[in-house]
DRENPA-3360 file (N, C-alpha, C; in nm, 2 decimals, always signed):
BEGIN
1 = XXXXXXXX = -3.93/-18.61/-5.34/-3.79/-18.62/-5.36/-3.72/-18.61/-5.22 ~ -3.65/-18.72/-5.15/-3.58/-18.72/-5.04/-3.47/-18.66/-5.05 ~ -3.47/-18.56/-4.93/-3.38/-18.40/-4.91/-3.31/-18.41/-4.81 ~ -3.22/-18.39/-4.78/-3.11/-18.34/-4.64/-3.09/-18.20/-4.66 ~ -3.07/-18.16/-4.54/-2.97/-18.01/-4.55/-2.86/-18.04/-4.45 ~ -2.76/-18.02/-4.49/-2.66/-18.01/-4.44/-2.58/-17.85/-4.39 ~ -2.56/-17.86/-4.27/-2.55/-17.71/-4.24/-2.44/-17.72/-4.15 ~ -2.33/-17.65/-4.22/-2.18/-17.59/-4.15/-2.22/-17.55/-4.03;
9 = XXXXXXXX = -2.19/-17.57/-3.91/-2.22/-17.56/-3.80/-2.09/-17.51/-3.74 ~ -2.01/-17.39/-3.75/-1.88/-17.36/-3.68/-1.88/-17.25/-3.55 ~ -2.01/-17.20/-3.59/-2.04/-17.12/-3.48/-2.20/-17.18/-3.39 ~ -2.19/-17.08/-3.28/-2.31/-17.06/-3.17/-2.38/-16.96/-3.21 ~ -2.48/-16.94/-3.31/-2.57/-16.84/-3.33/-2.67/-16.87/-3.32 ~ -2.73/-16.83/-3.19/-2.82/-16.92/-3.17/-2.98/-16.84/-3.22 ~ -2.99/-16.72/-3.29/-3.08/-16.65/-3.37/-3.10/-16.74/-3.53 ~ -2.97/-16.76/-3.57/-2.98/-16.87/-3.66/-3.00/-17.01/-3.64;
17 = XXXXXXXX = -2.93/-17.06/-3.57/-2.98/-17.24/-3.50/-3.10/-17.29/-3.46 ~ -3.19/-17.19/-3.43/-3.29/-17.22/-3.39/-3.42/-17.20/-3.50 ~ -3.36/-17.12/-3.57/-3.51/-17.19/-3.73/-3.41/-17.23/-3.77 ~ -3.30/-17.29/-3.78/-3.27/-17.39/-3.86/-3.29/-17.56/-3.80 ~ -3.29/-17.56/-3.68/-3.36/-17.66/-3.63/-3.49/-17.69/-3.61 ~ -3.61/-17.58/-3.65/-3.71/-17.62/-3.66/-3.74/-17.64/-3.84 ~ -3.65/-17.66/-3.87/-3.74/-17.66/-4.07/-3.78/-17.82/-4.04 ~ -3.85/-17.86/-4.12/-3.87/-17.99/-4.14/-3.85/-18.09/-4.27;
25 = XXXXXXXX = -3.73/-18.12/-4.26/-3.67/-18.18/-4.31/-3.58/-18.24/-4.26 ~ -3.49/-18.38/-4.33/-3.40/-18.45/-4.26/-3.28/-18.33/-4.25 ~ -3.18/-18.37/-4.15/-3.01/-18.24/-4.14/-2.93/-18.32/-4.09 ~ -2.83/-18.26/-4.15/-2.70/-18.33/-4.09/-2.63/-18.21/-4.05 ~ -2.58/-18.18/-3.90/-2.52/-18.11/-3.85/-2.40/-18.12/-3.85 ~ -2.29/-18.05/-3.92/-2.11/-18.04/-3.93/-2.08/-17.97/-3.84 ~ -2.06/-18.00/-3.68/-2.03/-17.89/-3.57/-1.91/-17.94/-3.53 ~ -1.82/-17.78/-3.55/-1.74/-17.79/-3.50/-1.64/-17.80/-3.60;
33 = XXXXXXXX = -1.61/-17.86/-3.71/-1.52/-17.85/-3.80/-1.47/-17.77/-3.84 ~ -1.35/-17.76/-3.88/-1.28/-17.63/-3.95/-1.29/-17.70/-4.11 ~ -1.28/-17.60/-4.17/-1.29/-17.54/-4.37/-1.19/-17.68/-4.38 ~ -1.10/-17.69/-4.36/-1.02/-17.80/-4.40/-1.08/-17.92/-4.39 ~ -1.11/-17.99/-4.30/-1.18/-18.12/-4.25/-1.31/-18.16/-4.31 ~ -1.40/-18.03/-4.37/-1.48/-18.04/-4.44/-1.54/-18.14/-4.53 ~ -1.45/-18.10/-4.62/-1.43/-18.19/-4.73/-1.45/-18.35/-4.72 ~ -1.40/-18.44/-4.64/-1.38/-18.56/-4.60/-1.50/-18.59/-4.56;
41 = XXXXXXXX = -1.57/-18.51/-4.44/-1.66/-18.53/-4.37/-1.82/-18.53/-4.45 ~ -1.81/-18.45/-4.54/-1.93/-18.43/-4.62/-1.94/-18.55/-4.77 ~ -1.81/-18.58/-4.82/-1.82/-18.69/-4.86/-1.88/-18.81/-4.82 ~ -1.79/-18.84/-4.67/-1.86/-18.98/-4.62/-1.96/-18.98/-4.62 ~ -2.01/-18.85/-4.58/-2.19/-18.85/-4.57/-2.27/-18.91/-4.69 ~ -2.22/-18.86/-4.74/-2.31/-18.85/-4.90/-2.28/-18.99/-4.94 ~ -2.16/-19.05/-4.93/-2.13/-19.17/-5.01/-2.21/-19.29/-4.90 ~ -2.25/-19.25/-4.80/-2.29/-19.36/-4.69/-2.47/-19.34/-4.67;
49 = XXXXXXXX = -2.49/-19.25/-4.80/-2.66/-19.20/-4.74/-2.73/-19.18/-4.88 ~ -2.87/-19.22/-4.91/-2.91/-19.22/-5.04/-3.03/-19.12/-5.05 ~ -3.00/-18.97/-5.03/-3.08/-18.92/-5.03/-3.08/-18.89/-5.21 ~ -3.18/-18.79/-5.23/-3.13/-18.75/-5.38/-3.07/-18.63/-5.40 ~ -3.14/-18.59/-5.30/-3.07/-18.38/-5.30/-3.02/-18.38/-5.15 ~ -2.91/-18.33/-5.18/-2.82/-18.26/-5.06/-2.86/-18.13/-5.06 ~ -2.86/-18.04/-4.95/-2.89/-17.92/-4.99/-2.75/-17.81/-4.85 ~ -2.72/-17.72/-4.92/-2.57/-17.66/-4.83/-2.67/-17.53/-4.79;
57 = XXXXXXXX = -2.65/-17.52/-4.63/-2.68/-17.43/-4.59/-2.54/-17.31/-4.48 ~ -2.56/-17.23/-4.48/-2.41/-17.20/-4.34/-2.50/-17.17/-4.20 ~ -2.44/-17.17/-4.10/-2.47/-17.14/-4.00/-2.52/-16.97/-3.97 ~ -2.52/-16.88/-4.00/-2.52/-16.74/-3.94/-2.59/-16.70/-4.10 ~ -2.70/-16.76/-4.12/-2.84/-16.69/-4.20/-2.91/-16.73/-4.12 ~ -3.02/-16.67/-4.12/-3.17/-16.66/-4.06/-3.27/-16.75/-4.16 ~ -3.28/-16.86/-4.18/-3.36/-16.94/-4.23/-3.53/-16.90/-4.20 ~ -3.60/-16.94/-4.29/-3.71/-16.95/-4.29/-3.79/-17.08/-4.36;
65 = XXXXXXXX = -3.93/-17.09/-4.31/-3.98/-17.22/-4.36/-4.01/-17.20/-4.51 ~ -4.07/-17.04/-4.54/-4.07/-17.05/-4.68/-3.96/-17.06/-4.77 ~ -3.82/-16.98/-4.76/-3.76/-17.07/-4.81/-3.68/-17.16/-4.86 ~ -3.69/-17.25/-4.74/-3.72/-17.39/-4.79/-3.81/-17.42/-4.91 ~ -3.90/-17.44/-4.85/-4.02/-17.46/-4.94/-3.98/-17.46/-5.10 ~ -3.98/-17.32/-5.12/-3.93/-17.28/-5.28/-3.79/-17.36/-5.33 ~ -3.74/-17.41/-5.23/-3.58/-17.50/-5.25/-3.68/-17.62/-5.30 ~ -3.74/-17.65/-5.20/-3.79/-17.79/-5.25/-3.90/-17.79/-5.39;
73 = XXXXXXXX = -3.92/-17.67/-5.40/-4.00/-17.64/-5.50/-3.92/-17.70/-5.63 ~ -3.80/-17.58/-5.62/-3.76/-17.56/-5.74/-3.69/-17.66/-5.78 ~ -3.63/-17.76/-5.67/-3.52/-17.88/-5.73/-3.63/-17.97/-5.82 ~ -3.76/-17.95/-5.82/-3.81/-18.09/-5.88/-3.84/-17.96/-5.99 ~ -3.79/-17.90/-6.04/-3.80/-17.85/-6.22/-3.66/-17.85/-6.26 ~ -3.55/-17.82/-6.18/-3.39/-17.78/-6.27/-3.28/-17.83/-6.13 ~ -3.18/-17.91/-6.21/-3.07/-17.98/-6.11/-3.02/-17.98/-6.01 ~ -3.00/-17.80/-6.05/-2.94/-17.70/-5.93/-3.01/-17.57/-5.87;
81 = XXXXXXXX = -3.02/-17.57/-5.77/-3.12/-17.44/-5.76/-3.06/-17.39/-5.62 ~ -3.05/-17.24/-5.55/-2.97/-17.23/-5.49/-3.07/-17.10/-5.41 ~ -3.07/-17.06/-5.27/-3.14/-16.98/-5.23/-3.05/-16.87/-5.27 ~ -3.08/-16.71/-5.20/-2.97/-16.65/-5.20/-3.00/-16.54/-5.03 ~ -2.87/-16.46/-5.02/-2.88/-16.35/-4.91/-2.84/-16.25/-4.95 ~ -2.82/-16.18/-4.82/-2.74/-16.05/-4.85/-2.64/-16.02/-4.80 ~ -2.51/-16.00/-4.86/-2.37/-15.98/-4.83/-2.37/-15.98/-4.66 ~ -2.39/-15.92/-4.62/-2.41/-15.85/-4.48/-2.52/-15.79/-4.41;
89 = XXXXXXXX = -2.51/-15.72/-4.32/-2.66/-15.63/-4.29/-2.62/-15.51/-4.32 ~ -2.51/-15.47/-4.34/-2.42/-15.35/-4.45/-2.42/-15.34/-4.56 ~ -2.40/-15.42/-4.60/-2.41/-15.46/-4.73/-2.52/-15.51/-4.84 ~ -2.62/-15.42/-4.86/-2.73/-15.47/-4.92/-2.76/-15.54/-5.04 ~ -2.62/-15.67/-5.08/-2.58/-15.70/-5.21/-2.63/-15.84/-5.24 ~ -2.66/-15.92/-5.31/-2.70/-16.06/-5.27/-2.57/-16.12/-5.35 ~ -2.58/-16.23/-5.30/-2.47/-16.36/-5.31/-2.48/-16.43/-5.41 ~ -2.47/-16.34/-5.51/-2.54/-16.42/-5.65/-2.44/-16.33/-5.79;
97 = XXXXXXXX = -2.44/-16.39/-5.89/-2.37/-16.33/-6.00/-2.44/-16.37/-6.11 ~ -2.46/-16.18/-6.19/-2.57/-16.24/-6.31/-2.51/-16.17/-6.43 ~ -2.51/-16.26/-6.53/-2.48/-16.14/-6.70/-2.36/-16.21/-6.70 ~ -2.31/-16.22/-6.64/-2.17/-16.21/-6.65/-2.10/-16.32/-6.60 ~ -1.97/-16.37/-6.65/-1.91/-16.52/-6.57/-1.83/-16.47/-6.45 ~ -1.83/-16.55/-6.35/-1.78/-16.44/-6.22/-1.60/-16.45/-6.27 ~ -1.52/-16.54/-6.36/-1.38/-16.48/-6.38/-1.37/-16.37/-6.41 ~ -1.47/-16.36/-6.50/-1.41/-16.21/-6.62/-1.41/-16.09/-6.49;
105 = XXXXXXXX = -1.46/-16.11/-6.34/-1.46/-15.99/-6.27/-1.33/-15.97/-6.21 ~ -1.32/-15.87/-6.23/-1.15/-15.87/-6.17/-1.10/-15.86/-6.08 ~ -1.17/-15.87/-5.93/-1.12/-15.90/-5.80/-1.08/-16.04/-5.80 ~ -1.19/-16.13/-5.88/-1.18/-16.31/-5.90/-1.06/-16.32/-5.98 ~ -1.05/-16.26/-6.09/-0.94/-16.30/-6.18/-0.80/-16.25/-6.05 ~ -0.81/-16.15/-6.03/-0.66/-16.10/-5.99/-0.64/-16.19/-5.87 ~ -0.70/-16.22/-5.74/-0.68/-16.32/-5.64/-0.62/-16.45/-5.70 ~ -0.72/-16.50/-5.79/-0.66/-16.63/-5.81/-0.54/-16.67/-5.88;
113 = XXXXXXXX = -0.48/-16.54/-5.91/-0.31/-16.56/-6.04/-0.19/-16.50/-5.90 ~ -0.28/-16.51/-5.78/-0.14/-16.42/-5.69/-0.09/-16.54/-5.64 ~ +0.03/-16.50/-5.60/+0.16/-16.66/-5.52/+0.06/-16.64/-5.41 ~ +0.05/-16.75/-5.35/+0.01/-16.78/-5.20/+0.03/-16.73/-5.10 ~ +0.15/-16.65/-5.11/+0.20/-16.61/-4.97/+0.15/-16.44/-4.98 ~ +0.15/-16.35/-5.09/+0.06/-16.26/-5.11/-0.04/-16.26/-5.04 ~ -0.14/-16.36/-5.14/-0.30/-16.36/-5.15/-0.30/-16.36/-4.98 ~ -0.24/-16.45/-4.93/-0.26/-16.49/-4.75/-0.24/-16.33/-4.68;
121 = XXXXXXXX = -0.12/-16.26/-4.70/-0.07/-16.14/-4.63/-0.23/-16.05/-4.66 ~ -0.26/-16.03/-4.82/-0.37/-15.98/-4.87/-0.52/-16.00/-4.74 ~ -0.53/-16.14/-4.79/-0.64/-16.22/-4.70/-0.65/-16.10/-4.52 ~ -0.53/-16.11/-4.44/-0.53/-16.08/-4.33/-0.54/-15.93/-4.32 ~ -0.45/-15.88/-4.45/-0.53/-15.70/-4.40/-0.66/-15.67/-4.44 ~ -0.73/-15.74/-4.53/-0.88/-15.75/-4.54/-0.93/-15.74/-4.45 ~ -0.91/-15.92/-4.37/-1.04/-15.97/-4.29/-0.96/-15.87/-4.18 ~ -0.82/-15.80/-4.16/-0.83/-15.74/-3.98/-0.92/-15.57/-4.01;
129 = XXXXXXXX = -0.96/-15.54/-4.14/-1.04/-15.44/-4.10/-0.94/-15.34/-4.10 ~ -0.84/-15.34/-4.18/-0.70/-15.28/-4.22/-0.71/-15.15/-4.29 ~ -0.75/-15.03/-4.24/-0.71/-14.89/-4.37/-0.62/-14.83/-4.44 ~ -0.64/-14.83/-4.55/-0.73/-14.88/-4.66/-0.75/-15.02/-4.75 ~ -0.70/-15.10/-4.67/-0.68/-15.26/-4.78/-0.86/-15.30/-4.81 ~ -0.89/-15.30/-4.63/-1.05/-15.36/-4.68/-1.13/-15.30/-4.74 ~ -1.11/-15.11/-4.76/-1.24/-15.06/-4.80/-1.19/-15.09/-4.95 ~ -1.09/-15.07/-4.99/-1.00/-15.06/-5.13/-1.09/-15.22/-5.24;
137 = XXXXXXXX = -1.07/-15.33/-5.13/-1.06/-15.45/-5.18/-1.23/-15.48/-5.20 ~ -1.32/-15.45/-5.06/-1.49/-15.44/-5.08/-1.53/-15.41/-5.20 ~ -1.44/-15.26/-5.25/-1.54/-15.14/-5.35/-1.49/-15.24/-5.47 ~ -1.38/-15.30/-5.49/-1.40/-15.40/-5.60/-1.45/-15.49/-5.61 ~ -1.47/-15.53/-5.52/-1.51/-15.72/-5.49/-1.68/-15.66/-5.51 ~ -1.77/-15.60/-5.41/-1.89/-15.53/-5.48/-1.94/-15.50/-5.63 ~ -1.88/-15.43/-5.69/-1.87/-15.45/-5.86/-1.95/-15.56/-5.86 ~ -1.93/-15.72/-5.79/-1.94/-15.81/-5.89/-2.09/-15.85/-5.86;
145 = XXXXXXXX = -2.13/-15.82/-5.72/-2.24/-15.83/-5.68/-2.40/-15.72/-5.74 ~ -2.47/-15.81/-5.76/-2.61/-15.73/-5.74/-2.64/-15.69/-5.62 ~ -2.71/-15.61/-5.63/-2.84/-15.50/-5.53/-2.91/-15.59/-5.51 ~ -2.95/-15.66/-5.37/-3.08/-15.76/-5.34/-3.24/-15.64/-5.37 ~ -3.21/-15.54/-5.37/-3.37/-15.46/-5.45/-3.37/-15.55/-5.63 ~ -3.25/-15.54/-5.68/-3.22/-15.60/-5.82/-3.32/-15.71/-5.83 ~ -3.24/-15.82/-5.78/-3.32/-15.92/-5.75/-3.47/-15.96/-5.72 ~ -3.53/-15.89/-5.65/-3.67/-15.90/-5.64/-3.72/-15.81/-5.79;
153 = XXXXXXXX = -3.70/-15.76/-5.87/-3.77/-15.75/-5.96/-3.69/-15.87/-6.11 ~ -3.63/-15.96/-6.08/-3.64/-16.07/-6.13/-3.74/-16.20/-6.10 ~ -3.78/-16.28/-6.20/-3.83/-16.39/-6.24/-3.82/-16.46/-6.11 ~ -3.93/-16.61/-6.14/-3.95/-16.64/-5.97/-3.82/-16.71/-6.00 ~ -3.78/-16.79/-6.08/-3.63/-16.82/-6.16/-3.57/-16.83/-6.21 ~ -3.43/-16.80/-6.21/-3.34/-16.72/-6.28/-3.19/-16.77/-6.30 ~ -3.10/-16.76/-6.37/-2.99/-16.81/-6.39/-2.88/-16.75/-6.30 ~ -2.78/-16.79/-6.21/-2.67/-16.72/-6.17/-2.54/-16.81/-6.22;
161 = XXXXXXXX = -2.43/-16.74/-6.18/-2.29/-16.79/-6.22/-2.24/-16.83/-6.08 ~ -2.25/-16.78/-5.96/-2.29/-16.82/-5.83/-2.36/-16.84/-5.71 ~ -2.35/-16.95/-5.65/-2.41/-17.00/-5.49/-2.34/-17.00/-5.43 ~ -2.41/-16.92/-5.35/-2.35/-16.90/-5.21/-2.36/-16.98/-5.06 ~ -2.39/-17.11/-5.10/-2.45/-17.19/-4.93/-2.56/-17.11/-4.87 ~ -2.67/-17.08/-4.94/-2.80/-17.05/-4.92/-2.92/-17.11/-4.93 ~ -2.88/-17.25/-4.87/-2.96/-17.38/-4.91/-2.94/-17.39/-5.09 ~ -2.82/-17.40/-5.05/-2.82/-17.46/-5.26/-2.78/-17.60/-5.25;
169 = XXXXXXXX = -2.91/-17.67/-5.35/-2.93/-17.79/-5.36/-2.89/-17.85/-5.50 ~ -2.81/-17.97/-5.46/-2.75/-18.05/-5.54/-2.76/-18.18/-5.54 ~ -2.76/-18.24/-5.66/-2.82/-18.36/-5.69/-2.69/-18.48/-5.63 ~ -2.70/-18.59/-5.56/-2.63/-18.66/-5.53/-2.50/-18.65/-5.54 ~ -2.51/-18.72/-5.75/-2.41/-18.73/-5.81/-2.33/-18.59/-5.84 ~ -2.39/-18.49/-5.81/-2.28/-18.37/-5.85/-2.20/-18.36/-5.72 ~ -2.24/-18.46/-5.61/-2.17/-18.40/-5.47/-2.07/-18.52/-5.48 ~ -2.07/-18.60/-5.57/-1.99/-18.72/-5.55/-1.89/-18.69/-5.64;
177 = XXXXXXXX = -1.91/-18.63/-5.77/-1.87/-18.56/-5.85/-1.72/-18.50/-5.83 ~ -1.80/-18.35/-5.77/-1.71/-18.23/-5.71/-1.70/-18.24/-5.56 ~ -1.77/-18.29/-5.45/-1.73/-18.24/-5.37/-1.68/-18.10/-5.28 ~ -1.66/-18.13/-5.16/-1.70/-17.99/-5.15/-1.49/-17.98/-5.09 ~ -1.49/-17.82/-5.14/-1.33/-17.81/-5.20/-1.27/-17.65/-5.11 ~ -1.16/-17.72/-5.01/-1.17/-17.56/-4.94/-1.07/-17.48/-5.03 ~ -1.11/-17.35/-5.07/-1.06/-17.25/-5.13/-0.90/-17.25/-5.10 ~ -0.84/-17.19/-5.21/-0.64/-17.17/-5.25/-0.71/-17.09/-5.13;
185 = XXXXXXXX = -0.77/-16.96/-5.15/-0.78/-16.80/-5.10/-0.87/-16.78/-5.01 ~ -0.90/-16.80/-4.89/-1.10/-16.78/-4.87/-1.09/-16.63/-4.79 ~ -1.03/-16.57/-4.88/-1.09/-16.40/-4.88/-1.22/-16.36/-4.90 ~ -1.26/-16.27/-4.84/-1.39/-16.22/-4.89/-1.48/-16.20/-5.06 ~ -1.55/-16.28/-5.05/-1.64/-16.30/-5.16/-1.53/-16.43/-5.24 ~ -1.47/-16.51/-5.16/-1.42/-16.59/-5.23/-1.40/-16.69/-5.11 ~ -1.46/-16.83/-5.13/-1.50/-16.94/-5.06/-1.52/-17.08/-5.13 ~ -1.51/-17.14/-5.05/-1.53/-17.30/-5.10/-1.68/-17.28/-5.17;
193 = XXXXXXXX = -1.78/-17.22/-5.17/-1.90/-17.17/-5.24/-1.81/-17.15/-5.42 ~ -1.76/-17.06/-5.40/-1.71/-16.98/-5.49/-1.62/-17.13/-5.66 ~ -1.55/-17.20/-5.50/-1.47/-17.32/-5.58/-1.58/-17.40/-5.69 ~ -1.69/-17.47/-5.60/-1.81/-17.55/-5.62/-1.84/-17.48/-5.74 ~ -1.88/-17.30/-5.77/-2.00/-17.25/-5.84/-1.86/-17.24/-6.00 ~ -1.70/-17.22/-5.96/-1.62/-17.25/-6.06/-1.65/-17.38/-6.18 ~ -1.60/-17.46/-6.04/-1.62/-17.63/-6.14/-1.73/-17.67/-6.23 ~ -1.89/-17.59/-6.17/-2.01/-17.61/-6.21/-1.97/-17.55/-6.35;
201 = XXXXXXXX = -1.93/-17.42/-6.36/-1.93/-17.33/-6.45/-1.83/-17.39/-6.56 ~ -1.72/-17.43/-6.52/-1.64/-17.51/-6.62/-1.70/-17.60/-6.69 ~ -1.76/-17.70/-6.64/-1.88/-17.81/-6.71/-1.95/-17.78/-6.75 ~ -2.03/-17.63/-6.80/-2.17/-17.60/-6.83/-2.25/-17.66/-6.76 ~ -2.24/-17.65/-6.63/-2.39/-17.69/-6.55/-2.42/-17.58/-6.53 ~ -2.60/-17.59/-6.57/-2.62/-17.49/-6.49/-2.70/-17.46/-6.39 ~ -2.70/-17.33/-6.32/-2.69/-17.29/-6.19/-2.84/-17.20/-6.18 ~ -2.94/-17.24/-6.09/-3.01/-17.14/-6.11/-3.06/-17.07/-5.93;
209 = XXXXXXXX = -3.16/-16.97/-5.97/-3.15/-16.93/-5.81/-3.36/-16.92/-5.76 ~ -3.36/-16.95/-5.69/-3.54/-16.92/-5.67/-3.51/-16.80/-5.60 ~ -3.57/-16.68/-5.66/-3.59/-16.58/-5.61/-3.64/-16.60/-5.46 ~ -3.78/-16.65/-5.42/-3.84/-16.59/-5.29/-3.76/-16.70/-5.17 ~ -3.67/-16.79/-5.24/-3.59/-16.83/-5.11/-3.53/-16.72/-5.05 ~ -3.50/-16.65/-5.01/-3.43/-16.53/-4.91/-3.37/-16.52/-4.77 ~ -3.25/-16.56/-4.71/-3.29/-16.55/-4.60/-3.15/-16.41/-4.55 ~ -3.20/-16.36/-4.46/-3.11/-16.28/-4.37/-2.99/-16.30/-4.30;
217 = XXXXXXXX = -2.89/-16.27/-4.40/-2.75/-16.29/-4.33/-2.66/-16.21/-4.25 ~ -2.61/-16.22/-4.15/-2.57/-16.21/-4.01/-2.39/-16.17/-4.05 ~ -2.35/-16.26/-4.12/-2.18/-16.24/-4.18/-2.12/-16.21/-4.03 ~ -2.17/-16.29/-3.94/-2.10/-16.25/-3.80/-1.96/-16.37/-3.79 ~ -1.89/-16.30/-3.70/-1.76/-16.43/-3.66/-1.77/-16.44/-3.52 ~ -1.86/-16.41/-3.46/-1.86/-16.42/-3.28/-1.89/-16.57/-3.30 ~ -1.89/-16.68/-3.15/-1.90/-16.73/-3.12/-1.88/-16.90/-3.17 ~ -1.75/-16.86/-3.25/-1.69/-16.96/-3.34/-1.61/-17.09/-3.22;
225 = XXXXXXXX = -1.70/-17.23/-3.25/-1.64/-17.34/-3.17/-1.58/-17.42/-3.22 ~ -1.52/-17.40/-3.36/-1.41/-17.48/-3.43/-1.30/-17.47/-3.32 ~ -1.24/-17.60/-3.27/-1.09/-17.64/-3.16/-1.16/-17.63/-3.04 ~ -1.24/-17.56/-3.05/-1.34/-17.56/-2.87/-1.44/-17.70/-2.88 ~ -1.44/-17.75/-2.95/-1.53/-17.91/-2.94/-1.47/-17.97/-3.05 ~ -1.53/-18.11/-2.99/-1.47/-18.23/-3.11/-1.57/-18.22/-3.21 ~ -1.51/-18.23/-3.33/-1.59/-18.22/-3.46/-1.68/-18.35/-3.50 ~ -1.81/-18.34/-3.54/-1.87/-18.43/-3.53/-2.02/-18.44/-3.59;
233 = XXXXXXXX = -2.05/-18.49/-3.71/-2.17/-18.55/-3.75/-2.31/-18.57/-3.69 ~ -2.40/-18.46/-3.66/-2.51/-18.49/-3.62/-2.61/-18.50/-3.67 ~ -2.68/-18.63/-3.68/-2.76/-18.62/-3.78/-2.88/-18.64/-3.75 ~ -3.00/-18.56/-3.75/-3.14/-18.57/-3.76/-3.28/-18.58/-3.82 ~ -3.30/-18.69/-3.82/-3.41/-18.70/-3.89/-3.55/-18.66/-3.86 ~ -3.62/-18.61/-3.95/-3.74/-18.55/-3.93/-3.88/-18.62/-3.85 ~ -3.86/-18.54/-3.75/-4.02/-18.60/-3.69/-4.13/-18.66/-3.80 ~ -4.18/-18.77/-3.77/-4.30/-18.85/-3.81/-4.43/-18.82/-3.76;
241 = X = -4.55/-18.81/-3.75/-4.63/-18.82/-3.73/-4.75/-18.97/-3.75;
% end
């Protein structure tokens, strides 16, 4: 099955960039783009390229060859299959939602019914690290997440309600479909991830996750070159032998 990964490239991390440029597979590098510009850019791709699986990776996880591997594994049994991490190196939660539909949680429900100009004021005492708004808004938004210990004593695969851009792979037509959609809100635990794993959920598609994909997330904002370079499509194809 012919695979791309495509990887948000907004930052310089270069602990991450460098196994993600050794996996082997085809990539398409999005460097330098901001959340907005996105969208357009990953279209053209897809509409101008005939791979079968796209697969969304972010910049600031620590990739590994295995899994990949289990990505590639799992897309040739079920549509969607999605790696996962862990919130932070703080946060020992994975990026996944299980039992349950992620609206019925109420950090999701209450963000998405606030006026805009709120949710944004909200957004900024969050992400500035604000006391008490971010610890207040974490201890809810956590609720919705599992324990990455949880996870390892689940199935090698398993159903989630969300992906998180952990090499989650999608079939052509779902990228032509939905597209990739930047968030009303992109507060914490709520992202253009979050939009994608919505729309799936609205359609009854479903969503699944390969456990031993895993990789180590960084949740850093250092070395961000969105407006510091021109935004631009790099694309690599896989050494031959």
């Amino acid at each position: 099955m012919r695979s791309l990964l495509m990887i948000m490239n907004a930052r310089d991390i270069q602990e991450c960039l460098l196994p993600l440029g050794k996996l082997k597979i085809d990539k398409a590098w999005f460097r330098g783009f901001a959340m907005a510009q996105l969208g357009k850019a990953i279209s053209d791709l897809v509409r101008g390229t005939d791979y079968e699986r796209y697969i969304m990776v972010s910049d600031d996880v620590i990739v590994t060859d295995a899994a990949l591997e289990h990505i590639l594994r799992w897309q040739e049994a079920v549509e969607i299959v999605t790696g996962w991490c862990n919130l932070s190196p703080h946060i020992l939660r994975a990026n996944l939602i299980l039992g349950n539909r992620f609206e019925d949680r109420s950090h999701y429900g209450t963000t998405r019914k606030m006026p805009q100009a709120i949710s944004h004021h909200i957004e900024n005492l969050v992400s500035g690290g604000i006391f008490p708004f971010k610890e207040i808004y974490q201890r809810i938004a956590l609720q919705s997440f599992p324990s990455c210990r949880e996870i390892w004593m689940l199935p090698e695969l398993f159903p989630t309600y969300f992906m998180g851009w952990s090499m989650t792979s999608l079939p052509r037509g779902i990228w032509l479909k939905y597209g990739f959609n930047e968030p009303r809100w992109s507060g914490p635990a709520f992202g253009s991830d979050a939009v994608m794993s919505g729309m799936l959920r609205k359609d009854k598609v479903e969503m699944w996750c390969a456990r031993d994909a895993f990789m180590w997330h960084l949740h850093s904002k250092r070395n961000f070159i969105v407006g510091k370079v021109t935004p631009r499509v790099i694309f690599e194809k896989r050494a031959t032998v």
